[in-house]
VOGU-3710 file (C-alpha; in Angstrom, 3 decimals, decimal comma):
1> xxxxxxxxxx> 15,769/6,864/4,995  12,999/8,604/3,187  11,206/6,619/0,355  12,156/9,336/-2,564  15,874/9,118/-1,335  15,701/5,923/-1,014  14,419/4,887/-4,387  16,850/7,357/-6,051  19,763/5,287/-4,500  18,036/2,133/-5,840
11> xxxxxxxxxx> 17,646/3,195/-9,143  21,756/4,204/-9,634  22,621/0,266/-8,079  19,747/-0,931/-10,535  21,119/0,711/-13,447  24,947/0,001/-12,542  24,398/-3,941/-12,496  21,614/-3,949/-15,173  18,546/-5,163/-13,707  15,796/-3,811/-16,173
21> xxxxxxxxxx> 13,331/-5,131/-14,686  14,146/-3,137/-11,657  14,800/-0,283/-13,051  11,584/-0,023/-14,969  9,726/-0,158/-11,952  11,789/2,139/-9,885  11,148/4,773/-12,878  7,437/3,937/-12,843  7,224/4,520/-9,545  9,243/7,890/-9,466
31> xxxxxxxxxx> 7,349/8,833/-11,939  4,274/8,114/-9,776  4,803/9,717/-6,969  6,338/13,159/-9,067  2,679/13,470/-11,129  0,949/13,147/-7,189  3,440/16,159/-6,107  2,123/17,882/-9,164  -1,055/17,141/-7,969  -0,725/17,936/-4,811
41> xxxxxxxxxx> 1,467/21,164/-5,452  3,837/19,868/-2,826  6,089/17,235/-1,532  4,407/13,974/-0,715  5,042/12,977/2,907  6,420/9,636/3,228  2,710/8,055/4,645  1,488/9,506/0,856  4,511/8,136/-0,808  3,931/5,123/0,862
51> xxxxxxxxxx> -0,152/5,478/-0,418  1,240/5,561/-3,992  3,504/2,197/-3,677  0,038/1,052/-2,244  -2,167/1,895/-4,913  0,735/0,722/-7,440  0,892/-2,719/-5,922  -3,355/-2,918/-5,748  -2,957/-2,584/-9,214  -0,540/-5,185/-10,095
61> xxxxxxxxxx> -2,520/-7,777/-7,777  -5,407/-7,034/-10,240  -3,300/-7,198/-13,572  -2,691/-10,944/-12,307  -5,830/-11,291/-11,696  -7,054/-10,309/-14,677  -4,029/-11,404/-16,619  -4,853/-15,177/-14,970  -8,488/-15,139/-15,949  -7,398/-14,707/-19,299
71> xxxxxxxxxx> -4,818/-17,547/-19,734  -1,839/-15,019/-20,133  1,002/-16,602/-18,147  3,702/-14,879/-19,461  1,887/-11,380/-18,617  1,452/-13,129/-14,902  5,189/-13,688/-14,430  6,362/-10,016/-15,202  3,579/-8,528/-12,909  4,322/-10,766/-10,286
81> xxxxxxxxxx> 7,968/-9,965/-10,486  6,844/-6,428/-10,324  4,576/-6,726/-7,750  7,732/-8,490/-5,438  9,781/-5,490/-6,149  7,309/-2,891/-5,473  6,630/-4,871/-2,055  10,235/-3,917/-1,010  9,140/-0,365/-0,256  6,276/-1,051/1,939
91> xxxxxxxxxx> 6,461/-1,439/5,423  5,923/-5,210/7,346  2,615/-5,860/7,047  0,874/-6,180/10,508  -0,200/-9,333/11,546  -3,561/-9,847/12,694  -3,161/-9,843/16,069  -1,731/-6,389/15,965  -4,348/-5,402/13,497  -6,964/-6,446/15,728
101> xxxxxxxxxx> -5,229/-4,549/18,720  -5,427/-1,234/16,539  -8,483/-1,325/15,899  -10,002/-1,820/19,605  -7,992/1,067/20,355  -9,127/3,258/17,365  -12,783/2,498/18,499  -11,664/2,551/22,314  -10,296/6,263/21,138  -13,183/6,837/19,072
111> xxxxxxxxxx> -15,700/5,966/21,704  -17,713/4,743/18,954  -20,064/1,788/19,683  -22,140/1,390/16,559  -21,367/0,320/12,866  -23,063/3,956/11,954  -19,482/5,026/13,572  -17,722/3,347/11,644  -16,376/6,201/9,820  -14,828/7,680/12,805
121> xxxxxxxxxx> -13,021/4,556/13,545  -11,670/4,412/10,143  -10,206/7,861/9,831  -8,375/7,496/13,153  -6,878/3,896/11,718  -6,295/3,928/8,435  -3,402/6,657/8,655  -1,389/3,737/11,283  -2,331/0,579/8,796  -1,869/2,789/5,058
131> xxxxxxxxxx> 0,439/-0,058/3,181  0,769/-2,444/6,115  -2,998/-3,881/5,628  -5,566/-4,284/3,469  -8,509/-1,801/3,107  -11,346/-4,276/3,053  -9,500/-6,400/5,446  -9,793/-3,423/7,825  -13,275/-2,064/7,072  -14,030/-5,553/7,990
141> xxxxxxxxx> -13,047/-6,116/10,899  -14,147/-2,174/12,113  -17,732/-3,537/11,313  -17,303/-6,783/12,898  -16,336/-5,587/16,367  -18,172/-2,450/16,153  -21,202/-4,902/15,580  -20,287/-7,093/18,478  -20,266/-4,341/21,372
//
């Protein structure tokens, strides 16, 4: 089912048994993805809806963060709460075998054999690992085996 649709029929069951919680993040995340249409002048594709649930749940990881630094449990427990919700609409994350398996073939498909290539590799991979893995976890481990061979 597509992510829009998907959250739509998410948002009705939310509202019928009364989870706010739910609800407010459903509507924050609607909202989200709407103002990147605008942006965009377009429908998002589900890889860019996907993107925005990304970015959304980077976010929240940092609010803890922050929120923990600070002493602020209470602010802790709703963005971790949040954070579990918004985690719903991203696909399984990749272990790292299969991560590591991805990106031998981006750089096998790349033919890149350099870290100055490195930028090759990561435009063929990130599009396959967008919301399953990390960025930096990625860029990583690009360098590392690019640095290797």
């Amino acid at each position: 089912m597509e992510l829009k649709a998907q959250l739509n029929e998410d948002l009705k069951s939310a509202l019928r048994s009364g989870d706010k919680v739910r609800t407010s993040v459903i509507r924050l995340l609607t909202a989200l993805i709407k103002n990147r249409e605008v942006e965009k002048r377009g429908p998002l594709t589900d890889a860019e809806a996907i993107q925005a649930v990304s970015a959304s749940c980077k976010q929240r990881q940092e609010a803890i963060e922050q929120y923990r630094q600070g002493g602020r449990q209470d602010l802790v427990d709703k963005e971790t709460a949040e954070l579990a919700i918004l985690q719903t609409y991203l696909p399984a994350a990749l272990s790292p075998d299969e991560l590591q398996t991805l990106v031998r073939d981006a750089i096998q498909d790349a033919q890149a054999s350099s870290p100055r290539e490195m930028g090759k590799v990561m435009a063929l991979l990130m599009p396959k690992v967008t919301g399953r893995a990390d960025g930096k976890v990625v860029s990583t481990l690009v360098r590392e085996m690019l640095s290797k061979s």
